[in-house]
C-alpha positions in Angstrom: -53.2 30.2 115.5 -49.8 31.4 114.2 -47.1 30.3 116.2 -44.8 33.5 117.5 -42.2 32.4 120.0 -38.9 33.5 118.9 -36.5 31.2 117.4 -33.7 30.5 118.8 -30.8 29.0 116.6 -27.4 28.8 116.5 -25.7 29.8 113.2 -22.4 30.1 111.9 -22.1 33.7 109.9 -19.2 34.2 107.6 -18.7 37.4 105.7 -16.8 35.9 103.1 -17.3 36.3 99.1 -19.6 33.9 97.4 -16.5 32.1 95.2 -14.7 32.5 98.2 -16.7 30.8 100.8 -17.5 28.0 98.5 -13.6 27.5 98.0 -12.8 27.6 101.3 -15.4 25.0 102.4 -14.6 22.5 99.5 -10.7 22.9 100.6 -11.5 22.3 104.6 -13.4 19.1 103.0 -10.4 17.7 101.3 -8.2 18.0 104.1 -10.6 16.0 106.4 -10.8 13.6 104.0 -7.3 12.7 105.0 -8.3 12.0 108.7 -11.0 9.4 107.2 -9.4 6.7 107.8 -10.5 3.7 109.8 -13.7 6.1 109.9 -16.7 3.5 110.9 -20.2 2.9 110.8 -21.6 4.8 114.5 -25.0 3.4 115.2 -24.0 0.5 117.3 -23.6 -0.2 120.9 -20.1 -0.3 120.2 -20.1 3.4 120.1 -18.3 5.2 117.1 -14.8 4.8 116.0 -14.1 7.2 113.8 -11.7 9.9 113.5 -12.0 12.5 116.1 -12.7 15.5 114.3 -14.6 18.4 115.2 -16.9 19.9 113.2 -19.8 22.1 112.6 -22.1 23.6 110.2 -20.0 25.2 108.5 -22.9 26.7 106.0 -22.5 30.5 106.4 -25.5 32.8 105.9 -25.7 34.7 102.5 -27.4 38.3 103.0 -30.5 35.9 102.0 -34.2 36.6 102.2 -36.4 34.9 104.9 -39.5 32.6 103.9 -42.5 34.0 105.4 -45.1 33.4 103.6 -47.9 32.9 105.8 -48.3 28.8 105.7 -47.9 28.7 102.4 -45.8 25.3 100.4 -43.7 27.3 98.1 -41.9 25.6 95.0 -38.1 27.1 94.9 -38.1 28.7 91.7 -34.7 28.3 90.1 -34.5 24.5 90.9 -38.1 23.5 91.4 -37.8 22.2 94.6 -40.8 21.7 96.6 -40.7 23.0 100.5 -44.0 22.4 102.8 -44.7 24.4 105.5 -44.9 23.0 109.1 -46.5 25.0 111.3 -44.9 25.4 115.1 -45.7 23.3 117.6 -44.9 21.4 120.9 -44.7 17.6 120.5 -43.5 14.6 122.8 -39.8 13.4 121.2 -38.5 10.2 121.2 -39.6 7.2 122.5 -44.0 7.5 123.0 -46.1 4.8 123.4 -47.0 3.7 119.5 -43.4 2.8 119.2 -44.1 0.1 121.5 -41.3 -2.6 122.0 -38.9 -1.2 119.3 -37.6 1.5 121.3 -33.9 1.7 121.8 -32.4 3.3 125.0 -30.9 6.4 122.5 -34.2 7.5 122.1 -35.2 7.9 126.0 -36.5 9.6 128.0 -39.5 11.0 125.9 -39.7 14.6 126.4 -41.3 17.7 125.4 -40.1 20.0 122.5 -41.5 23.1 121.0 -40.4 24.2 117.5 -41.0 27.6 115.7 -42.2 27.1 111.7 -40.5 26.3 109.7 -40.0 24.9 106.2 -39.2 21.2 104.8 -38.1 19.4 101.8 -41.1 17.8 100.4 -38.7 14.7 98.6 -35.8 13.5 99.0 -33.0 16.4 97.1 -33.1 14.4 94.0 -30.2 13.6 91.4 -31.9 16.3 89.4 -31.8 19.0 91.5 -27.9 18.0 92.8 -27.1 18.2 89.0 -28.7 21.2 88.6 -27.1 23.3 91.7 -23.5 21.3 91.7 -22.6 21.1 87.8 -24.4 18.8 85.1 -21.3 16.1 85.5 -21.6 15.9 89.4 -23.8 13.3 90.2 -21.7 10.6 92.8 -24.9 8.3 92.8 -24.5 4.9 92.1 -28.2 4.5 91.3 -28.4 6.6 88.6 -31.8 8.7 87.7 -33.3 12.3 88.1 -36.2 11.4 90.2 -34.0 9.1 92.6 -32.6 10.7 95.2 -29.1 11.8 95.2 -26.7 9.6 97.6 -22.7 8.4 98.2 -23.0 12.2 99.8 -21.8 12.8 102.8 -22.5 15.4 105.5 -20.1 18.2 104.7 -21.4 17.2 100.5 -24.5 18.3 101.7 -23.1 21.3 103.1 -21.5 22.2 100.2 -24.4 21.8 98.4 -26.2 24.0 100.4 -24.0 26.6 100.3 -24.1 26.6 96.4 -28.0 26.7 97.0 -27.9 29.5 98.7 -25.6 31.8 96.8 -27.6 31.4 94.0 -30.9 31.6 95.2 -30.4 34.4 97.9 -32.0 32.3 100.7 -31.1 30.8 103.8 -31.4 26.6 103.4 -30.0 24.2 105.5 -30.3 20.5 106.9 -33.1 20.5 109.6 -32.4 19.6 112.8 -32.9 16.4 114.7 -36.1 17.9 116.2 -37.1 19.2 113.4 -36.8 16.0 111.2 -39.0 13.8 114.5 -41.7 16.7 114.4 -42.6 16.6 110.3 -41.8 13.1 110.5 -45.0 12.4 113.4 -47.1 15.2 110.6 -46.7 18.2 112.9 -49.7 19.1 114.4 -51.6 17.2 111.8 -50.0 13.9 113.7 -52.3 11.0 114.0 -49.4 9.2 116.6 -48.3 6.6 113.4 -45.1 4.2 113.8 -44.0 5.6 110.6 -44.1 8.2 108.7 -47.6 8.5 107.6 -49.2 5.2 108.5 -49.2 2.1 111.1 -48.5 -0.2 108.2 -44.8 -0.1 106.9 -45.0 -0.7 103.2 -48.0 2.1 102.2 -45.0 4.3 103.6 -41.2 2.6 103.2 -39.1 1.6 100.9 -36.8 -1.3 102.7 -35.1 -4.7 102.6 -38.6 -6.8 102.3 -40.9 -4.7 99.4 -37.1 -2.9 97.6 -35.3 -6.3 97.3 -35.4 -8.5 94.7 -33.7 -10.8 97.0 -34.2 -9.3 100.7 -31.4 -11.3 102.2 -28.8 -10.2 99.6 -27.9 -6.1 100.3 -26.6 -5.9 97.1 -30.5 -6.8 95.0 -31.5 -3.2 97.3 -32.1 -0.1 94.8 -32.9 3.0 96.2 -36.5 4.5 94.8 -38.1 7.1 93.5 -39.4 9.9 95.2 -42.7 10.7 96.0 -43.7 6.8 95.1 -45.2 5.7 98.3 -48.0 7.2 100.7 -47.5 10.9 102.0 -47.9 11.4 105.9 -49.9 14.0 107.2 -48.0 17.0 106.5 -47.8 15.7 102.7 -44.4 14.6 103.0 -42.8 11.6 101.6 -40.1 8.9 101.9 -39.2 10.0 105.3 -39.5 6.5 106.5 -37.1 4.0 104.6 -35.6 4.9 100.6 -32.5 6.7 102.0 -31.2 7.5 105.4 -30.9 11.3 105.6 -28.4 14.1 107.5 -29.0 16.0 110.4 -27.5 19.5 110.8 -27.4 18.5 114.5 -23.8 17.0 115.8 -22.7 14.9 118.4 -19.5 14.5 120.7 -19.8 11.0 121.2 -22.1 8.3 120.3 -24.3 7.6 122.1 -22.8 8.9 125.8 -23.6 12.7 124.4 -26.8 12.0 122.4 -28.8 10.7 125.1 -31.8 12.7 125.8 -32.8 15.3 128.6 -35.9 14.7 130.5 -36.2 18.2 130.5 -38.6 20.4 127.9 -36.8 22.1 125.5 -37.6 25.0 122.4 -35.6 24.7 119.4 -33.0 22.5 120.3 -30.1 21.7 118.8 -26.4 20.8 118.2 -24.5 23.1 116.2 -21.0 21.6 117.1 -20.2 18.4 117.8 -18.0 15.2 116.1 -20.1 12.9 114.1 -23.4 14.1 112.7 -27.2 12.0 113.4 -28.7 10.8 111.0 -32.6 10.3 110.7 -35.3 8.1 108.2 -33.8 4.5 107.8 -33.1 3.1 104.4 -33.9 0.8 101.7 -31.3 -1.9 103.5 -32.5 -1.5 106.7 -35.5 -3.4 108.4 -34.0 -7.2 107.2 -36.1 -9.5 109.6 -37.9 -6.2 111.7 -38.2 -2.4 110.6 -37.4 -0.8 113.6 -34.8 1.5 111.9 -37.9 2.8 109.8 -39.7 4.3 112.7 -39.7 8.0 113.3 -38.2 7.9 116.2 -35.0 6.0 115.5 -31.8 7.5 115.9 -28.3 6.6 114.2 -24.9 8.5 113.5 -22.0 7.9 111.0 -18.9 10.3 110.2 -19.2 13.3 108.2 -17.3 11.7 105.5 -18.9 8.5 104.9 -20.2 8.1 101.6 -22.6 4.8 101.2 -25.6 4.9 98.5 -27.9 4.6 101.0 -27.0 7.9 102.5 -28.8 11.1 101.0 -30.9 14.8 102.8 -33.6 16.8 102.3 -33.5 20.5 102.9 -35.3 22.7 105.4 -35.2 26.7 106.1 -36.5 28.6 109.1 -39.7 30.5 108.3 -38.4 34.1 109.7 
């Protein structure tokens, strides 16, 4: 049965001119880059130590049409890029009972969440379509190839990105939200309760240190993958355990004090505002002697200006 409840999300409308907007946003990004310094991995108990800088999703809306296209996977047609619908649903987030022993404290308690449709990335955004949105020259990869996905972006990047995206398709994309990412990470309401994304057994699924290595205890034999290359979960969706860690649109005031769940259910969460951005999927150099980073439940943060090549996104937009 179609899902109906009303969505409830925060967005950030700016009625500015396409050139305009896209200016502005690039301009706010090189003045932050100034406050990057001593800026810090944030996924530690140590808590985060980078600059305090508040920020949000700065993404306006273009006068964009909506996707509703009863359950249907669509393929964006300027830039081939392949979105798949995932239908509405409540699910348990966090920290269930298949993740076992891996658990970390940021992901508890478990709690309920219901989510309206919506629409997700099927890859990884690839070097490919970066090149094509952002300029034939722009590609900050360090891993260079079409079908890899694009990386050394950072959160405001992707924003950027996204804006271009949308002024030139007419649509409304954006990074999905932490709940989002958890809920077509598990498959939705196909979910068969995996570990990872798609399966119980890590490599049919990930990319990390032991199977992307040549050398698994040297970082610097790691390579980041090709899309699409290992087994779909069961939404169809792939690489969403290990290959690259991938943005959030939700935001955080501190790590982890403010991330810490709510025991209490909740519809469409999210966090629009914040200081440091989360960050969902684990990568190809996470995992090196376990692979708990690689579940779907995990949970890390880094600074919206970090750039690493391990760091890329994949898109999502609201269904209505």
């Amino acid at each position: 049965m179609k899902h109906e409840k009303k969505h409830v999300e925060t967005r950030h409308a700016l009625s500015l001119p396409s050139g305009f907007a896209i200016a502005a946003l690039s301009f706010i990004l090189a003045l932050l880059s100034f406050s990057q310094l001593g800026c810090s991995r944030g996924s530690s108990a140590n808590g985060y130590t980078g600059p305090l800088v508040v920020v949000q999703r700065l993404v306006p809306d273009v006068d964009g049409i909506t996707l509703d296209l009863d359950g249907a996977d669509y393929t964006e047609p300027q830039y081939g890029i392949d979105m798949l619908f995932v239908e509405g649903g409540t699910f348990t987030m966090g920290c269930t009972s298949e993740q076992e022993d891996d658990c970390e404290k940021i992901e508890k308690p478990a709690h309920d969440v219901t989510l309206d449709n919506f629409y997700i990335g099927k890859y990884e955004v690839t070097q490919a379509e970066w090149k094509a949105v952002m300029g034939a020259d722009n590609n900050p990869s360090e891993y260079k190839g079409d079908d890899l996905p694009v990386t050394n972006v950072n959160w405001y990047d992707a924003q950027i990105f996204i804006l271009k995206l949308n002024v030139k398709t007419e649509k409304n994309y954006r990074l999905p939200t932490e709940a989002e990412w958890e809920y077509a990470a598990r498959g939705g309401n196909k979910s068969k309760g995996y570990k990872y994304s798609g399966s119980d057994d890590v490599d049919e699924v990930a990319w990390y240190r032991e199977n992307g290595c040549e050398n698994p205890k040297e970082s610097t034999t790691c390579r980041i993958h090709p899309v699409g290359n290992k087994k779909p979960n069961e939404l169809g969706i792939y690489d969403m355990s290990g290959n690259v860690d991938e943005w959030t649109s939700d935001l955080v005031v501190e790590w982890p004090a403010a991330a810490y769940y709510s025991g209490d259910a909740q519809t469409n969460p999210q966090r629009p505002i914040g200081l440091i951005p989360m960050i969902r999927g684990g990568n190809a150099w996470s995992g090196f002697f376990n692979t708990k980073d690689l579940r779907v439940s995990h949970r890390s943060v880094n600074g919206p200006l970090v750039r690493l090549n391990n760091y890329g996104f994949r898109l999502a937009h609201s269904s209505k």
